[in-house]
N, C-alpha and C positions, 0 to 999 in steps of 0.2 A: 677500392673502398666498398664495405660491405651496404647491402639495402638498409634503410631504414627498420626498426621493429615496428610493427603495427600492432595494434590490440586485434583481441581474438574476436573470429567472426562471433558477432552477436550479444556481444560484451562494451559496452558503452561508456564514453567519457562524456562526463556534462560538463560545459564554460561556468565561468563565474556568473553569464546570468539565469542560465539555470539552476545554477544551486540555490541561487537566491530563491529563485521560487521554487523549487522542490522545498527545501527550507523553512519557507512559510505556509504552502501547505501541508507539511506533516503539523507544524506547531497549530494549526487551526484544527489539526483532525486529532492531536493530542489534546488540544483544550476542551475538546467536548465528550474525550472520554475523561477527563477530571470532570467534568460536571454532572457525567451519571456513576459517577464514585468506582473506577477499574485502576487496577495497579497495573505498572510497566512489571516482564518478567523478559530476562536475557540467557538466551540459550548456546551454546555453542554452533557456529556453523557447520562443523565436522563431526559427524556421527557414525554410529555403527550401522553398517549396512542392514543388518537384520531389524533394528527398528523400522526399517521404511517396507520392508517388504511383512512383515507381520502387520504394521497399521495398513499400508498403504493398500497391499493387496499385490501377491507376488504376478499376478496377469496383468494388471494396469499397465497402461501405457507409461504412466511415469515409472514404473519398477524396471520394465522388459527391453526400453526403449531410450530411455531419456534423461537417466540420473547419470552424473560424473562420480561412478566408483573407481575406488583402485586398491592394491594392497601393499600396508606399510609393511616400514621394515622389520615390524614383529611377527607380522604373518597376517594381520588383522584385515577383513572389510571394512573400508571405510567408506562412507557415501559426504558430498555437499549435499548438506537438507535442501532436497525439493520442495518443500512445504514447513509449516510450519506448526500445525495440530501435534503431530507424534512426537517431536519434540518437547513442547510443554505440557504434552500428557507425560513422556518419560520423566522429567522434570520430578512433576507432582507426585508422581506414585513412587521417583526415588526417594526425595527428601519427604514424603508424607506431608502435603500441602493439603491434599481430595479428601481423605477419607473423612464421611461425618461433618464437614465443612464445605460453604456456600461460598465459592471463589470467583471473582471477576478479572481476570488476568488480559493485558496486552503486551503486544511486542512488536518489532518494526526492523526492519532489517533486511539484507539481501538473500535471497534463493536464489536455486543453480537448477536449470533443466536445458540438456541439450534438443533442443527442437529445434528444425527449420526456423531461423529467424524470419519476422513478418513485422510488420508497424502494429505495434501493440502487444508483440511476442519476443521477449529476448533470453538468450542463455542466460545471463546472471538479468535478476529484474529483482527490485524492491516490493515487498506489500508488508502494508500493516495489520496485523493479524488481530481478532478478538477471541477469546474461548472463555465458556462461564461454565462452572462446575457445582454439583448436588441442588438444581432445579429440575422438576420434571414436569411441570407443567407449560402451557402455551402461553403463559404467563410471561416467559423469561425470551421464548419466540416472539412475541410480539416486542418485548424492550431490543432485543438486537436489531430487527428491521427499525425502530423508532431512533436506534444510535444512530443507525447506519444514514437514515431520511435525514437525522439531523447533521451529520457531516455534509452531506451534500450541499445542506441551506448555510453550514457555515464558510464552507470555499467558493461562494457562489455559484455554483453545479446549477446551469438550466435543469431543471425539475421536467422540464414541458417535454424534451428529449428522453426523458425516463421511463422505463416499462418496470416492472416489480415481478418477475413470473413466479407462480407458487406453485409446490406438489408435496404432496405426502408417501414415504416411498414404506409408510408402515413398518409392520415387526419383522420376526425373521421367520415364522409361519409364514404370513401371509406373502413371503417374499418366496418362500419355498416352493408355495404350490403354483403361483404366477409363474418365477422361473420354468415349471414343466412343462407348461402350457404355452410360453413362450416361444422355448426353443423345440415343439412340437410343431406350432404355429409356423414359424422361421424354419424349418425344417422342409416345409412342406411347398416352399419357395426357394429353395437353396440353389438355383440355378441364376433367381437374379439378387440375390445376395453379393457385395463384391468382395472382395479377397479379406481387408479387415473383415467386414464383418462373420466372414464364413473360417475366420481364426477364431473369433470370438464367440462365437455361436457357443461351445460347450464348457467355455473356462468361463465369461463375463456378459453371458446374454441379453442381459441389462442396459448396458454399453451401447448396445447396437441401438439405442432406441434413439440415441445422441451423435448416432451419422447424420453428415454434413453430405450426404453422398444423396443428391432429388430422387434416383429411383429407388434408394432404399429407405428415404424418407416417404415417399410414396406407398411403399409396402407397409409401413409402420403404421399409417393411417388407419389400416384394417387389424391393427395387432391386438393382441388382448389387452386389457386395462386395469396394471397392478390397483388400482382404486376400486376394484371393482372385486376385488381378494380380503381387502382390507377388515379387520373384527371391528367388533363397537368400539372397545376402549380409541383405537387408532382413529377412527372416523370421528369418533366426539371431539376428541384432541383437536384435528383440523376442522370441525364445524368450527369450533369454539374460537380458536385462532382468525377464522378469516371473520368470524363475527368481530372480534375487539377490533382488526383492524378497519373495516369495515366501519366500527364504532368513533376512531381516532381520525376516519377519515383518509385511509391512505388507501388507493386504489390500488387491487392486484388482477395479472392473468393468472387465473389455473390453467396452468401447463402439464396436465396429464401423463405427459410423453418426458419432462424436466427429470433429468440424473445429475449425479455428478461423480467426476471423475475419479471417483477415491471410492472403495469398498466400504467403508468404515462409516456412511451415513445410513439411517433412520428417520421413518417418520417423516416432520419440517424439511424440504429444502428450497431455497430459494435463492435467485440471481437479479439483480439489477442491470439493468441492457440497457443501451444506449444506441439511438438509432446513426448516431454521428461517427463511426470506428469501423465502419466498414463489417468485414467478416469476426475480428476481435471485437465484439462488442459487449461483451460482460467485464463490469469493473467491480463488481463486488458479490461474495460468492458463498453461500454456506447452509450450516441449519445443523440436526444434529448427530448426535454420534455418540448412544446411549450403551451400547456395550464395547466403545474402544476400552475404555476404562480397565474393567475383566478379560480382556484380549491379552493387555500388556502387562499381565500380572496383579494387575490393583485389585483393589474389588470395586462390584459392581456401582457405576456413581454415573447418574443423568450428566447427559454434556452435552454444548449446545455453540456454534461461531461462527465466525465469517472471516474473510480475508479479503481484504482490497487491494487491487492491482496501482501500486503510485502512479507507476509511468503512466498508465493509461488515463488513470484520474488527471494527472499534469496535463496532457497533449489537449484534455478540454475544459483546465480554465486557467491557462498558462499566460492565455491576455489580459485575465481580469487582475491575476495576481500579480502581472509587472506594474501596473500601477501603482500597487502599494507594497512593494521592496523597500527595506529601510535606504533612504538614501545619503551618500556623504554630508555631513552638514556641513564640514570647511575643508578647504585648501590651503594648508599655510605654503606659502610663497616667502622661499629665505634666498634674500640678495648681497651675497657676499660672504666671507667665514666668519667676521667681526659676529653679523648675526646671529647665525647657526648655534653657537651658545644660547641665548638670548632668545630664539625661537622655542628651543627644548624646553626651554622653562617654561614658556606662555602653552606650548601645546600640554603640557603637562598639568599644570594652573588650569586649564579648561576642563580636559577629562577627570582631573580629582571633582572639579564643583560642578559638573554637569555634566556624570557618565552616563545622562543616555543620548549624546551629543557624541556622532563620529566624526573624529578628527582625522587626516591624513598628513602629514609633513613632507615636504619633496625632499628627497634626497636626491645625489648626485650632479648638484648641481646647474648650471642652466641658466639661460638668459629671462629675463623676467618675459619676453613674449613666448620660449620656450614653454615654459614653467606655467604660464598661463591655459598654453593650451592642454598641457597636462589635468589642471582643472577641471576644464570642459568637458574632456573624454573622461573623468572619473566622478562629472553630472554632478560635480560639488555645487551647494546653492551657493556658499560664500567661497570668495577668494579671502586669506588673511595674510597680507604682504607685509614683511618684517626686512625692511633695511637700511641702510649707518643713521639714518633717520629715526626711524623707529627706533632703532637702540639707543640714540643720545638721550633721545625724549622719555624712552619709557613707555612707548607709544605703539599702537598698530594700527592700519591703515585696512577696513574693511569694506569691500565690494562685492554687490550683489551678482551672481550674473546669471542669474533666470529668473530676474523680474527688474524693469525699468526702475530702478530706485538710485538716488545719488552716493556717493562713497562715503563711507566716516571716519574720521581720526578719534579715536580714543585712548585715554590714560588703559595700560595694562592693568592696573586694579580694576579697571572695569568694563574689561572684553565680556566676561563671562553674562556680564548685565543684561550685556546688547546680542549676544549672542541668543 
């Protein structure tokens, strides 16, 4: 007999009560993007490879390293979307959504990157993505960190465990002349540089600034300070930014040294970190991306987003949210076949006159102590026991059983009352 199949490292099944609460925190992190007015947009999982290497950046680590390509049977590249930006940029600039027009777009869905799994990092993982299009000012900066603040206060996210880091990573001058000085800088150290980073030095130098590596964060401390490259328009942008926030009250780190993994940012970037996740400590991630637009064909259109990591958002309020998973409201308990007619119809009579009432019926029969403990483990509040009794009378016989309360007999016209 052959082994079992097991799922692929890094690739996750969730129980029935995780999905619960996966479940109801997306529906809390969708409600509060209906409240600041953003549409849902649905993209394909499977893409052409060449989108992710024109936005993403062909030296990134998610291009070079980490995407699941392969080639179909037409000949074609094809990548699972690592991300979720280049997609509903391609989206836009196919069907002409961007041009000339102020877009608030979401989406939610799984991405694929083969990495070292870790607690917080998986090959396939879920985030809920945000991307807004034709704002260019710090204006529409400030409303994503104030979405993003507000999802937090609506899953109940301790706040008091939260950091906000900000940086401005400026235009494509000022990134120019920084770049040479950089990898001049870095250059001139290359001996305690470790292997990534001395890959990186001449394709992604930038990169390097977001080693995890103490002696080459060490070195970085004395490195040049793209902020320090930056023109007026770009420095006004982020005075003005941390002043509103400042103004609304949300506290930030300037992170001087904060990049992000993708080529395709400008100006704004910013992460929320959580001291509670160990080395994965960022759950939501972004800022903007003012010439992906004209990259990928379109014309030129300000853009600006974030992406949140679910899994990780779950694993810190996964307690609060089992408290309030819908729970079964009954158990109907059928004793005998006579019943079983008899029952279909009362469970059915319930969920017509009170569908926001979940009912379960047992099937396959069972002893009523059986049957009962079937209840129990399905955390029903009510038992609803139907048998040759119930059926003569027309009657059903309800019991509480997670709360000391006595049993009742009532006429079938008016379960639904007492329920």
């Amino acid at each position: 007999m052959s082994d079992n199949i097991q799922s692929i490292r890094g690739m996750h099944d969730f129980a029935p009560q995780d999905t619960a609460t996966l479940r109801l925190l997306e529906s809390k992190l969708i409600a509060v993007l209906g409240q600041y007015g953003y549409h849902e947009v649905r993209t394909p999982i499977v893409e052409k490879l060449e989108l992710f290497k024109r936005s993403i950046g062909a030296v990134t680590d998610i291009v070079e390293k980490e995407m699941y390509a392969f080639e179909d049977r037409g000949g074609d590249w094809l990548a699972l979307r690592p991300e979720g930006t280049a997609s509903t940029l391609r989206a836009g600039v196919q069907h002409g959504w961007l041009h000339n027009q102020q877009q608030r777009f979401w989406y939610l869905g799984p991405f694929f990157r083969r990495e070292r799994p870790q607690k917080g990092r998986y090959r396939q993982f879920h985030q809920l993505g945000v991307e807004t299009f034709g704002m260019a000012g710090p204006d529409i900066d400030l409303e994503l960190i104030l979405l993003s603040h507000a999802m937090w206060q609506a899953v109940g996210l301790n706040t008091d465990s939260l950091a906000l880091q900000i940086n401005t990573l400026g235009d494509t001058q000022a990134r120019a002349e920084h770049r040479q000085q950089l990898i001049s800088y870095l250059s001139d150290h290359h001996d305690k540089l470790d292997e990534d980073a001395q890959r990186r030095l001449h394709t992604n130098p930038l990169r390097i600034l977001d080693s995890k590596n103490p002696e080459v964060q060490q070195l970085i401390k004395n490195a040049p300070l793209l902020f320090d490259y930056l023109d007026t328009e770009a420095k006004e942008h982020f005075e003005r930014l941390l002043a509103m926030l400042a103004q609304v009250g949300i506290q930030v780190q300037h992170n001087p040294t904060l990049v992000r993994g993708l080529d395709y940012y400008n100006r704004t970037v910013f992460e929320w970190i959580t001291t509670q996740l160990g080395a994965q400590g960022t759950i939501c991630a972004g800022g903007r991306y003012d010439s992906l637009v004209g990259q990928m064909g379109g014309r030129d259109t300000p853009a600006a987003g974030f992406a949140i990591g679910i899994e990780r958002l779950h694993s810190l309020v996964e307690q609060v949210l089992a408290t309030q998973t819908p729970q079964l409201d009954g158990y109907v308990v059928v004793l005998g076949d006579v019943a079983t007619e008899y029952a279909v119809a009362v469970c059915q009579q319930i969920r017509s006159s009170c569908p926001h009432l979940a009912i379960q019926m047992n099937c396959g029969g069972g002893s009523i102590k059986s049957q009962m403990k079937r209840a129990d483990r399905a955390q029903a509040r009510l038992a609803i026991i139907i048998g040759d009794d119930e059926v003569n009378k027309r009657q059903v016989t309800i019991k509480h059983l997670q709360a000391d309360t006595p049993q009742i007999v009532c006429d079938v016209e008016q379960v639904t009352e007492h329920l």
